[in-house]
C-alpha positions in Angstrom: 118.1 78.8 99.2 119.1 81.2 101.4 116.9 81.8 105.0 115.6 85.7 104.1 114.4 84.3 100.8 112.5 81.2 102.4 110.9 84.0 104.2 109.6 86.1 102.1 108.5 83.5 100.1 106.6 82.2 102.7 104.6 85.2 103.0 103.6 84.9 99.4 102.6 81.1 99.9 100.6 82.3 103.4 98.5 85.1 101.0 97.9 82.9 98.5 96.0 80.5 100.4 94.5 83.3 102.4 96.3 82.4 105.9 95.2 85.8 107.5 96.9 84.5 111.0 99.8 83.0 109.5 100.6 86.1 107.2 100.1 88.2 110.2 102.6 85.6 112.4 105.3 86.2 109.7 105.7 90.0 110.8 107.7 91.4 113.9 105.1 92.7 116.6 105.9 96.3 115.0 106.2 95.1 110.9 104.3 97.2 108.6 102.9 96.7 104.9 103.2 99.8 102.7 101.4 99.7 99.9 103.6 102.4 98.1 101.4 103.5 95.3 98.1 104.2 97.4 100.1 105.2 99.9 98.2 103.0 103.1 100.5 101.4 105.6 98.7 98.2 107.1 100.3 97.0 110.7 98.8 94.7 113.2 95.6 93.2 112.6 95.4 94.9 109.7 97.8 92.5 107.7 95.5 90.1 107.6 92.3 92.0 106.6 94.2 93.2 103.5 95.1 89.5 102.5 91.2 89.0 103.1 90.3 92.4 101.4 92.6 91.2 98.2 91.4 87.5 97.6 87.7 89.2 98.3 88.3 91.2 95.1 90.5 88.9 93.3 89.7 85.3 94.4 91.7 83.9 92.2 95.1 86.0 92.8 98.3 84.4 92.0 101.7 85.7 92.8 103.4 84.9 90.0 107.5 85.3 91.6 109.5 86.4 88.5 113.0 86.9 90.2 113.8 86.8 93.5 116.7 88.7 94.9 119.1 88.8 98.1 120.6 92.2 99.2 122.9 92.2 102.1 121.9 90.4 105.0 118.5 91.6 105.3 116.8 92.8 102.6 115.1 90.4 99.7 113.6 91.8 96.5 110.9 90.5 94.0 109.8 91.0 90.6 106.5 89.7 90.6 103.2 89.7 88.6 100.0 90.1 90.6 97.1 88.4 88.5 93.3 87.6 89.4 90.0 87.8 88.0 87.8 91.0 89.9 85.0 89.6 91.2 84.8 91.5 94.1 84.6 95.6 95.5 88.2 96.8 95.4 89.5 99.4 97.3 91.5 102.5 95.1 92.6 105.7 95.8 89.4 106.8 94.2 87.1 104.2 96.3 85.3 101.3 95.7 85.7 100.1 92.4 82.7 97.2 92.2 83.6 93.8 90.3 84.3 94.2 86.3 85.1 90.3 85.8 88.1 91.7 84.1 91.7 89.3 84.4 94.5 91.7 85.6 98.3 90.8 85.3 100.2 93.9 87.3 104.2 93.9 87.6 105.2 94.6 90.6 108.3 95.2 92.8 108.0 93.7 96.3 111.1 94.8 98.8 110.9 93.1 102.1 113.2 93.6 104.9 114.2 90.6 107.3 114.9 91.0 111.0 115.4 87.7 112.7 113.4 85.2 111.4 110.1 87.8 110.4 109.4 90.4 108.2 109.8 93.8 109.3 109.2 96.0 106.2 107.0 95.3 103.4 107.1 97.5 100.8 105.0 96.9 97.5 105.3 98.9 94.5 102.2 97.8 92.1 102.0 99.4 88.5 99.1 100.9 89.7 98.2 102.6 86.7 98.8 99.0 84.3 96.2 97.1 87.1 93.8 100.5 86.6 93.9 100.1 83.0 93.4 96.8 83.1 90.1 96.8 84.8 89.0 99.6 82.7 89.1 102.5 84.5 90.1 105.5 82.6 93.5 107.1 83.1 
């Protein structure tokens, strides 16, 4: 397996179990998480309240890791499906959506850019509108 995608991997494995620190410790000092379809950039600190802020709302969130691709010598890319139970307030564009108890199952494209040995860009591109639908929100 090649280094970048032990990496990114990683990260996935450290926001499963809810490793706020460790997810954090897997960015540069300056990596950022972009949630692309929001659009909210988490940095810092911040990385590891959204972990938190996710497995609040969806305690049972699995990363399901579809395909997982190398590009060049620093970029990895993964087709994913983001599923979990809501049992928790989640935080949309729209506000606080409180729990529905409703299973979700979201494709999702994750590109992740390696420097060194850490993440320095996180990008996350959700289906949004398949994970909105899913929990019953109307379109």
């Amino acid at each position: 397996m090649h280094p970048n995608e032990k990496i990114a991997r990683r990260s996935y494995e450290l926001a499963e179990v809810v490793d706020a620190a460790g997810f954090i410790d897997a960015f540069t000092e300056d990596g950022t998480f972009n949630m692309m379809t929001v659009p909210i950039t988490y940095r810092g600190a911040e990385l590891g309240t959204m972990v938190e802020s996710l497995a609040a709302a969806f305690p049972d969130m699995h990363r399901e890791l579809r395909r997982v691709y190398v590009v060049g010598k620093n970029m990895v890319m993964v087709e994913l499906r983001l599923q979990g139970t809501h049992l928790g307030p989640f935080r949309t564009a729209n506000g606080i959506l409180q729990p529905t108890g409703r299973r979700v199952d979201v494709p999702t494209l994750d590109m992740i850019e390696i420097v060194g040995d850490k993440i320095k860009q996180f990008d996350c591109y959700p289906m949004g509108t398949v994970r909105l639908r899913q929990l019953g929100v109307p379109a």
